[in-house]
N, C-alpha and C positions, 0 to 999 in steps of 0.2 A: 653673258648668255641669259634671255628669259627664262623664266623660274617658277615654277608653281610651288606654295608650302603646301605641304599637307599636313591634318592638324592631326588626325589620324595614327599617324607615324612619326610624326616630328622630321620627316626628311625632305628633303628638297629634292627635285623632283629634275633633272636634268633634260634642257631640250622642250619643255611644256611650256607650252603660250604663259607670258605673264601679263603682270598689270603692275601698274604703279602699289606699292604698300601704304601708299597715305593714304589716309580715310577723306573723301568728299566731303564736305559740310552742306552742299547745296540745300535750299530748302523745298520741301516738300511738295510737288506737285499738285496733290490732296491730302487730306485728311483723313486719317482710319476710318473714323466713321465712314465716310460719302463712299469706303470701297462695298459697307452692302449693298450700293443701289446699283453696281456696275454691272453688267449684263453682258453673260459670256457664254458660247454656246452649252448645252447642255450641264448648265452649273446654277445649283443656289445655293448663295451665298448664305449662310447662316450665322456667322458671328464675323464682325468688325469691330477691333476694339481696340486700343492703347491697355498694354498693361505695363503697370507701374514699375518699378526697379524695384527686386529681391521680391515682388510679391505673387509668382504663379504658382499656380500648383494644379499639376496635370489630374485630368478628372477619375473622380474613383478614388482620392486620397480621403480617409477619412475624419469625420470632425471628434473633435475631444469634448464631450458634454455637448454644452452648446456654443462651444468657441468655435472661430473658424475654423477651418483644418491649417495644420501648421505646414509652412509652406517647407520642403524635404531640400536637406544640404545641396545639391547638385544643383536647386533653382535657386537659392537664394542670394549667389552672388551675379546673377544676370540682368544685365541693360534692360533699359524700356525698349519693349516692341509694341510693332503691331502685330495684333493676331489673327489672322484670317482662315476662317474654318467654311468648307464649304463641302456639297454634294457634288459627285458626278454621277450624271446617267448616260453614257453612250449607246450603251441597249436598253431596249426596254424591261430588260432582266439585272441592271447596274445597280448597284449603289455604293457609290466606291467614294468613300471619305476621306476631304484631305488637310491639311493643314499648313497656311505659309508662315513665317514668322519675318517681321521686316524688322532691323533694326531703326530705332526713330531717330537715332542719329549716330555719325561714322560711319554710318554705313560703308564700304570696302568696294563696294563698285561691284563685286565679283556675287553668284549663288551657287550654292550649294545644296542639292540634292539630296536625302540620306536615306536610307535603304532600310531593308525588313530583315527578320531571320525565322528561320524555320517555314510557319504556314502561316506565317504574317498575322493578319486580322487587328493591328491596333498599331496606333501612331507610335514614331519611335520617339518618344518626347526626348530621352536623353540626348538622342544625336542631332534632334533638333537644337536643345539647349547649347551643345558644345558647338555647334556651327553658330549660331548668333552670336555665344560670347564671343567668336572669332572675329565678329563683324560682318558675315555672310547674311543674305536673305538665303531661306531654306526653306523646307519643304520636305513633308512627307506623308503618306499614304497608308492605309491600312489596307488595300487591295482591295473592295470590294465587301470583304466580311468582316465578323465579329469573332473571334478565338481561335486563338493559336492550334487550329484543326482542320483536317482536310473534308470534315462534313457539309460543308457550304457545299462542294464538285459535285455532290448525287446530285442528279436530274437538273443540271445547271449548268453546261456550257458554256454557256457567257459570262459567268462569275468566272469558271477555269480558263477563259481568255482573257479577261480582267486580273486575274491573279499572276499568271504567265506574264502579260505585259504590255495589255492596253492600260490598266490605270496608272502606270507609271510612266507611259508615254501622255496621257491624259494630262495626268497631274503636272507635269513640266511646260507644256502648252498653256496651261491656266497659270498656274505660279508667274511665269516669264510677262503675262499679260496684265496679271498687279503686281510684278515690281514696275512695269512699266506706267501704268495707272499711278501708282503713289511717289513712283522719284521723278516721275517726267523722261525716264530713258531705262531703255535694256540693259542688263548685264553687261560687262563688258567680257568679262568670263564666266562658261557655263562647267561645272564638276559635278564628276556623280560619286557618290563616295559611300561603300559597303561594301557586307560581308558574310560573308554565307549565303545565303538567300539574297540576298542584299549585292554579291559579287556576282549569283546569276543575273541579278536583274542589270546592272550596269552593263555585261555583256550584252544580252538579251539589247539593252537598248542601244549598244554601238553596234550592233548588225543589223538591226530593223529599223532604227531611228537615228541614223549617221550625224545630222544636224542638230540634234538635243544638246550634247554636248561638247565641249573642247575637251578635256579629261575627263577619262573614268579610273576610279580606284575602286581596283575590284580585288577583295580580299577572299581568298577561301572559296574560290566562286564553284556555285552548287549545278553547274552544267550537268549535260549529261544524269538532268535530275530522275529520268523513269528506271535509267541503269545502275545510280546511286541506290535506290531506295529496294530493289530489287536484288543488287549485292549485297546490301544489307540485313533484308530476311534472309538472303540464301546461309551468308553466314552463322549469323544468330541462329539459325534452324540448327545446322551442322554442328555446330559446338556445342548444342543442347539436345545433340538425339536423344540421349539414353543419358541417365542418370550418371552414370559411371564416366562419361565424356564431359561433363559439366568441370572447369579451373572454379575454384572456389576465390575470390576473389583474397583472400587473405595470401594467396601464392603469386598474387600479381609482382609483391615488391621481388619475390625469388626470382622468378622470371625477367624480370627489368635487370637485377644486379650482377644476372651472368650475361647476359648482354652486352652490358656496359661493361664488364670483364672480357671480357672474348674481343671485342671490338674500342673502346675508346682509345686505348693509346696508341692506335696504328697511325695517327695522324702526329704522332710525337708527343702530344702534351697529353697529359690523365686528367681530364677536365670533368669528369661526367659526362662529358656530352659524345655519342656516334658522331662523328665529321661528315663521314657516308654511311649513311646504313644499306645503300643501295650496295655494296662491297660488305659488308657483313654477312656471312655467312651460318654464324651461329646458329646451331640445331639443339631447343630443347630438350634432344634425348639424352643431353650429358646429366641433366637433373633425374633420370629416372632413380627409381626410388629401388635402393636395393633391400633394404629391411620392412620394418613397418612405416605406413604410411604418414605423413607430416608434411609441414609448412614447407618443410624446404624440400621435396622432390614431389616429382611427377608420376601417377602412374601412367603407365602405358597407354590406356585411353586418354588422358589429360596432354599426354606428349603432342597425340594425333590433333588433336585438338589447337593446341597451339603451333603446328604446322600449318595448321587448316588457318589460323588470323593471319599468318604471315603470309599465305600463298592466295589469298582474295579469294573471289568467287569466280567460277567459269563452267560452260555451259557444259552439261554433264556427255552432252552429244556431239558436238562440237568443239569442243574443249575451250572455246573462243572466252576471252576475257570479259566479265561482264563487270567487276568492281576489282581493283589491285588490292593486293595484300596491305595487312600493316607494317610498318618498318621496325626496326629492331631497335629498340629505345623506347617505344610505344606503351608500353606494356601494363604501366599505370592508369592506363586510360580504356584499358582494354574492357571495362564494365559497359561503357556507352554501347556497344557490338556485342559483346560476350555473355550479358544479365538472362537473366531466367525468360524476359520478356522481350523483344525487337522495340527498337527504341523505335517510338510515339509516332515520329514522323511516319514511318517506312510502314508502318501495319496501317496508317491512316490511308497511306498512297492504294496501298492494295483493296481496303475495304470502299474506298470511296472513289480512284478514279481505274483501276485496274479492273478489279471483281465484279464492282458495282453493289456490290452485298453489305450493308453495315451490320449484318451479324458473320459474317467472316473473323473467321480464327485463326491466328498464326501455327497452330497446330495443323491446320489442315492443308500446308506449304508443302510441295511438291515441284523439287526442284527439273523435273520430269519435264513437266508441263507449265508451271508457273512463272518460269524464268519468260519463255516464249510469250507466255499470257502480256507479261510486262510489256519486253519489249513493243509487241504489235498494240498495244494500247495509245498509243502517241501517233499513230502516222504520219500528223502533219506536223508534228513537230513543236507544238506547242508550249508544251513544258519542258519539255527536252533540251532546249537551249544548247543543241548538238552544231551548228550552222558554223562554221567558222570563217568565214567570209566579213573581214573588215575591210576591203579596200578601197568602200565608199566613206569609212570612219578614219583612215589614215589619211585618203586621198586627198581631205578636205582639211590637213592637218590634226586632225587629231588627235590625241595621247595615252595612250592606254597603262598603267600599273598595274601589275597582277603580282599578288605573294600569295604566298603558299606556306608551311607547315608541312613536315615532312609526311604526318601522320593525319588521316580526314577521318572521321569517325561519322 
């Protein structure tokens, strides 16, 4: 059977278009250089280059004195490529940067894609790196901005459609057009391969852009991102009403080890690990604290509190699901949700494409009204990556990988 590896996961991939594993030798169609002068629509090219074996080093690494900067462990046992950096502007509001990396020899016949996480804003050098040591030509994007922040979205539209999932469709049109420019031929296989941000976006482009690729490997994918980031204030608000509701994070491990007591061995083996947490029923109120208070029990607002992580957020009128719970195992992790502050991403969504207000405070969340606020914020679906609709992505063979983690924070 054909076979896709994924390097990603080290698993083989059953049923997914393959290719031959021997590397082409063919030579070069062009020369790195000659790819600055190629002229492709709304793209300038800004660097063309050959870089050397073990010598890159992604920008912003700093110099020592006045020696070069030292090229960092992850780059320095990588092949010569070529590097191709360039602009996109599809709107006249664009500026969406990208980067191809060709191997200049062995190349593998196949590209590879790699994704963002969080709120993007810079190239993923590292997943570039580990796709070309694979032998992949790759590619990847910073979306439009500069820092891992949702400030670019005020009064910018076209960046938040550029972010969503025009520059990643961009990017793939242009990449596919210098591998083809520099080998003398197309991919023979296209993969898109991320996670988190990086697994919306691979969805994102098997529903809107069915022909980009043959497989997508979409890890942890952040769909349903306006309902994500809004269950995630609502929670963080909830466990942080009142002083006296706050887990102290030092009660995290107490919490995980009755967990994992109440539930690990129903699967027969005592492994540490819930098998189902989905079938776990364990209720934090067996830790309530009967004397004075400490590390290992709960008081009764803390109990509430860690019902409230486990039962997700829903809509106070409604009752309608708006983010699931976390599972029972989770519990170590429970700071990303649970911290005194709503994690970075979710307060960015509300201040910059919900509110519209960049002096918005998470204190001023109102699960009343703000949940709604969210939702109605996306109409068209932009960010939301809600659409599940692949039968132009299957139909045309297609392949899709999706994992998951019990627990998504």
């Amino acid at each position: 059977m054909k076979q896709l590896m994924s390097r990603a996961s080290g698993a083989v991939l059953p049923g997914v278009l393959v290719v031959s594993l021997c590397f082409p030798l063919a030579a070069h169609a062009a020369t790195c250089e000659s790819l600055a002068r190629l002229t492709l629509d709304n793209t300038k090219i800004t660097i063309a280059q050959e870089v050397a074996p073990g010598t890159f080093t992604p920008p912003g690494v700093a110099r020592q004195g006045g020696a070069p900067p030292q090229v960092p462990r992850a780059y320095a046992s990588l092949p010569a490529f070529c590097r191709v950096a360039a602009t996109l502007t599809p709107s006249i509001d664009s500026d969406i940067k990208v980067e191809i990396w060709l191997p200049s020899s062995r190349w593998n016949g196949k590209f590879q894609a790699v994704g963002n996480g969080g709120w993007a804003g810079t190239i993923s050098y590292p997943a570039l790196a580990s796709a070309v040591a694979a032998g992949y030509a790759t590619v990847s994007t910073d979306t439009g901005h500069v820092g891992n922040s949702g400030a670019f979205a005020l009064g910018h539209p076209e960046k938040v459609t550029d972010f969503a999932y025009r520059s990643v469709h961009e990017m793939t049109v242009r990449a596919k057009a210098i591998i083809d420019a520099f080998y003398g031929t197309r991919p023979t296989l296209s993969i898109w391969n991320g996670c988190s941000q990086g697994g919306r976006q691979g969805i994102t482009e098997a529903v809107r852009y069915p022909a980009d690729f043959d497989g997508v490997i979409a890890g942890a994918p952040a769909v349903n991102w306006i309902h994500l980031h809004a269950g995630r204030m609502a929670i963080n608000r909830a466990v942080n009403a009142t002083p006296a509701s706050v887990i102290p994070p030092s009660k995290y491990p107490t919490i995980y080890r009755a967990a994992i007591a109440a539930c690990d061995a129903r699967d027969g083996v005592a492994d540490n690990v819930i098998e189902n947490p989905g079938a776990c029923t364990f209720d934090p109120k067996v830790l309530s604290c009967s004397g004075a208070e400490d590390n290992a029990c709960l008081t009764p607002a803390q109990v509430e509190s860690a019902r409230k992580m486990y039962a997700g957020a829903a809509h106070p009128s409604t009752r309608a699901t708006v983010l699931p719970g976390l599972a029972r195992g989770s519990e170590l992790g429970w700071n990303v949700i649970g911290s005194a502050e709503p994690i970075m991403y979710a307060a960015d969504a509300y201040k910059y494409v919900i509110v519209k207000d960049r002096s918005w405070d998470p204190t001023r969340f109102n699960a009343a009204t703000d949940l709604d606020l969210a939702l109605s914020a996306d109409p068209d679906d932009v960010l939301g990556s809600t659409d599940p609709n692949l039968r132009s992505f299957f139909g045309r063979g297609g392949k899709l990988l999706l994992y998951h983690g019990w627990s998504f924070l």
